[in-house]
PAKOLMI-822531 format. One record per residue (C-alpha): x, y, z. Coordinates in steps of 0.1 Angstrom, whole numbers, always signed. Layout:
% PAKOLMI-822531
    xx    yy    zz
     X     Y     Z
...
This chain:
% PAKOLMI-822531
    xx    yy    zz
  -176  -360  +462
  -156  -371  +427
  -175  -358  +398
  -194  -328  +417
  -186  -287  +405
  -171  -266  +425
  -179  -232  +420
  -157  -203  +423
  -166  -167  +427
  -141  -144  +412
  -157  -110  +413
  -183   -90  +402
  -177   -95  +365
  -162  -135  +362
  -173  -168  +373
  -155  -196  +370
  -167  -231  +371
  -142  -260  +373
  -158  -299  +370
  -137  -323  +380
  -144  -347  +352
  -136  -327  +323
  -107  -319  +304
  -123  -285  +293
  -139  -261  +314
  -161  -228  +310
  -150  -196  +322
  -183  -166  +320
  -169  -134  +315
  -197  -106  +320
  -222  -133  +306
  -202  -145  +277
  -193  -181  +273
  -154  -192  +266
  -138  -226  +270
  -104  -228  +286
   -86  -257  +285
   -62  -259  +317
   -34  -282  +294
   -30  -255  +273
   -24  -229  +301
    +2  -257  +314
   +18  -262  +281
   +24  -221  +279
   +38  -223  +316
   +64  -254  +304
   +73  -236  +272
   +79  -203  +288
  +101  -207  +319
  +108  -166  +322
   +68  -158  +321
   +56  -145  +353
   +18  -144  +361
   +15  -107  +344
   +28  -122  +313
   +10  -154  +316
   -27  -131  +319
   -19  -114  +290
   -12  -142  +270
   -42  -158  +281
   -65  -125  +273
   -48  -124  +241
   -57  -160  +234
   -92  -158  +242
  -103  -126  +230
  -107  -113  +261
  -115   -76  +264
  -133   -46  +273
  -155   -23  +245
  -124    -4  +240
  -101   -28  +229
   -77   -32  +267
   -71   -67  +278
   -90   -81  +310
   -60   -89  +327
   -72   -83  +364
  -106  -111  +359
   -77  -137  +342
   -48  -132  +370
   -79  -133  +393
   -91  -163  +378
   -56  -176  +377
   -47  -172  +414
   -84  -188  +420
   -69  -221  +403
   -37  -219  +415
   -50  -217  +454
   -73  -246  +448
   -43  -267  +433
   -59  -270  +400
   -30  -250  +386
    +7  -245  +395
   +19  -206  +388
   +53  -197  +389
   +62  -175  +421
   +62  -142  +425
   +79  -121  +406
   +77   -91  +428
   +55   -90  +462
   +21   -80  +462
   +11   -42  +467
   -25   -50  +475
   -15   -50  +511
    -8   -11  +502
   -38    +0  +483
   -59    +7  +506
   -34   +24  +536
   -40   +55  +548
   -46   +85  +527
   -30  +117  +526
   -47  +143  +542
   -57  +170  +518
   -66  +205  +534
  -102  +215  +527
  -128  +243  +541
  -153  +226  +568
  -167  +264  +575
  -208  +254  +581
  -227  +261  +543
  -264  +266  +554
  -282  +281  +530
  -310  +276  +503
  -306  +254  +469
  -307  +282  +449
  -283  +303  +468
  -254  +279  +456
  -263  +274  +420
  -250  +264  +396
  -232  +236  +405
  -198  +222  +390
  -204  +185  +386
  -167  +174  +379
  -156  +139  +371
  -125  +130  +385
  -104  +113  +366
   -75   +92  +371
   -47  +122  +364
   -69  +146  +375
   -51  +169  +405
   -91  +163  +422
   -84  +128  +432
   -67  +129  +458
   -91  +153  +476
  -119  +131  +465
   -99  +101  +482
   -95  +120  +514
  -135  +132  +520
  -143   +99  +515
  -120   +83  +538
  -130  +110  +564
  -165  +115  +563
  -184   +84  +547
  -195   +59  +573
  -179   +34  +548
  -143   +48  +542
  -129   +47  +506
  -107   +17  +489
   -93   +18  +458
  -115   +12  +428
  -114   -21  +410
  -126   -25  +373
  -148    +3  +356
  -157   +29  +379
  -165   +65  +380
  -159   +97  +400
  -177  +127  +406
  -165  +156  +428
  -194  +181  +433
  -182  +217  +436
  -208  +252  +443
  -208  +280  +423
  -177  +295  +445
  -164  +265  +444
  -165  +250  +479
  -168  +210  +477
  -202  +200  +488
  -204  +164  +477
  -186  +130  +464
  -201  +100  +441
  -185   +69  +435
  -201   +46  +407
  -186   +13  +406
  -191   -25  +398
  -227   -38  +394
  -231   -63  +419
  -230   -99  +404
  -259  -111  +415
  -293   -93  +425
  -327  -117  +429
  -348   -84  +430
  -330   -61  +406
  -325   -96  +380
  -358  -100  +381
  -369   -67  +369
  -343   -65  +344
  -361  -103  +330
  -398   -82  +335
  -389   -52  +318
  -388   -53  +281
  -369   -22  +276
  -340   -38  +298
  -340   -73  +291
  -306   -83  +279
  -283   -59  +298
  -254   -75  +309
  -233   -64  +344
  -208   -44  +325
  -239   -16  +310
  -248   -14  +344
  -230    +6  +375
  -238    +7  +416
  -236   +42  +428
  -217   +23  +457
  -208   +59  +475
  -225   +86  +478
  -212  +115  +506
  -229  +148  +514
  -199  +170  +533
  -217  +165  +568
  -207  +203  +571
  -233  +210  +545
  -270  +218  +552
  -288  +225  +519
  -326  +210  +515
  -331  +188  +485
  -292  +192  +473
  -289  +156  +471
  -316  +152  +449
  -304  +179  +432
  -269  +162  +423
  -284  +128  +419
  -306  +144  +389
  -276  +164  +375
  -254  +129  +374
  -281  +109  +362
  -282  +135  +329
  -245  +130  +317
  -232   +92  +337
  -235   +74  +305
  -221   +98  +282
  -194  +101  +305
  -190   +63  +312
  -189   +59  +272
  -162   +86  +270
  -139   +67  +296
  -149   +32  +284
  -161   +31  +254
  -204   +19  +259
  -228   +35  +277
  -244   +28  +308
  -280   +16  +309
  -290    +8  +347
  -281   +24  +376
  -281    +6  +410
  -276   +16  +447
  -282    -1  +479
  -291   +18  +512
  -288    +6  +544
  -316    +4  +565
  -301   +10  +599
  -286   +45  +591
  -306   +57  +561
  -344   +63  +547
  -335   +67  +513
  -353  +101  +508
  -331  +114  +485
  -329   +89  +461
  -370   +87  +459
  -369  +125  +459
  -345  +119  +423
  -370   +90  +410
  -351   +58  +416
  -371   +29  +421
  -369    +7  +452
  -376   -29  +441
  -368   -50  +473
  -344   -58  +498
  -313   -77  +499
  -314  -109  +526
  -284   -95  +547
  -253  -117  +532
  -224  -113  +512
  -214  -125  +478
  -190  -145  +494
  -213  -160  +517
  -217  -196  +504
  -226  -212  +535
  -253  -186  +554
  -226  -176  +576
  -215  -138  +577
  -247  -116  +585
  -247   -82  +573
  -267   -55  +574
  -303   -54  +550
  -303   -30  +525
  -330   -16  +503
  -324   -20  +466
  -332   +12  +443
  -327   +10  +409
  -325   +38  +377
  -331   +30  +346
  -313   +56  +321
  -338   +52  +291
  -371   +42  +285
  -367   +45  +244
  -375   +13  +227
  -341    +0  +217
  -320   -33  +210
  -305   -40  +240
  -278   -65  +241
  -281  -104  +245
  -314  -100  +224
  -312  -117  +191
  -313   -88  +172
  -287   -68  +187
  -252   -65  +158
């Protein structure tokens, strides 16, 4: 219908929202406001005939300010939100300059050798644990990658955006467990509307929060109450490590557990709330379509201190 919005969802972080009517349009980047104005994005196409669409994002995040706490450009959310336009035939990009490797990403991994002999015993027998974050360079990754593609129900794909990784070792240094903290999901009825309920976390925007979106105990491993365990140890150091990496902390945690394989004892055993359920769809299910599994939403707030949170007016 001429004159009505058509909405398009980018990812978990950028929304884009494209009326037909209008000259000017308003792009929400982890809830802040810009206006783009698609002649201006045309006019940098026509003056620049060697740009290709890396060069083009850039531009554009450099144009409207658009970056993370520490200063790096968003380029992924404005090629996303590029290729979003362009596929609609709201905007013409210039081909390819080289083909896409997302067909790659997410291929098999290497197989990296690692003990499965069984490790039945009690907590304490273990202790202490070495809770190590693996990092991009770090010569763990590529073991992490491999558990997780082996053993978790759900496989592993490369990370997009902010993310963490945590590679949980005992104290002879046997790998027990893997924790993946990723993208917030965009949108949450339950977990939004404790966030609007509670003081202390009114404000926070998707990018201070992370979902714990894996979460893999070696299924060789028998140890009672180790995953509580690790969820408490993680829990003590994810912000300061999030804030080393990325430059802010992290104030909300999320997770969601899926009913059909899981109870969610562990994370009840570690304190995290469960606040609801999800309605079994996607985020890309605009029309009620693709059924999914429901899951139960648990939630962990990181501090209780009376602070300024950001969005509230008071906040620098």
């Amino acid at each position: 219908m001429p004159g009505a919005p058509v909405i398009f969802f980018l990812d978990s972080q950028v929304c884009f929202c494209y009326l037909m009517a209008m000259k000017q349009h308003n792009v929400t980047v982890q809830g802040e406001q810009t206006i783009v104005d698609l002649q201006k994005i045309q006019t940098l196409l026509e003056d620049n005939p060697s740009w290709g669409r890396t060069r083009l994002s850039e531009e554009l995040c450099r144009l409207w300010n658009w970056r993370t706490a520490d200063g790096r450009l968003k380029d992924m959310a404005c090629r996303t939100l590029l290729l979003k336009l362009h596929r609609a035939g709201i905007l013409c990009l210039p081909p390819r300059k080289r083909p896409s490797t997302n067909g790659f990403r997410n291929r098999s991994l290497t197989d990296v050798p690692h003990e499965t002999n069984a490790i039945c015993c009690r907590l304490q027998e273990i202790l202490p644990l070495n809770v190590s974050p693996v990092l991009q360079e770090s010569n763990e990754l590529s073991l992490f990658k491999c558990l997780l593609a082996k053993y978790h129900y759900l496989g592993f794909r490369n990370t997009v955006g902010e993310n963490f990784k945590y590679l949980i070792r005992d104290k002879n240094n046997r790998p027990l467990a893997c924790l993946l903290f990723g993208s917030a999901a965009w949108k949450c009825a339950p977990r939004d509307n404790f966030i609007d309920g509670d003081n202390h976390l009114r404000g926070t925007t998707l990018e201070l929060m992370t979902n714990n979106t894996r979460f893999l105990i070696l299924p060789w491993v028998r140890i009672s109450s180790l995953a509580s365990y690790i969820l408490a140890r993680v829990v003590k150091r994810i912000s300061t490590d999030w804030e080393s990496k990325y430059a802010h902390p992290i104030y909300l945690l999320e997770t969601f557990v899926d009913r059909s394989r899981f109870r969610g004892t562990c994370y009840q055993a570690a304190n995290w709330t469960r606040i609801g359920q999800t309605q079994g769809r996607t985020r890309n299910d605009h029309h009620n379509r693709i059924e999914a599994s429901i899951k139960d939403i648990y939630l962990y707030p990181l501090t209780r201190k009376k602070r300024i949170w950001p969005g509230t007016p008071n906040h620098p």
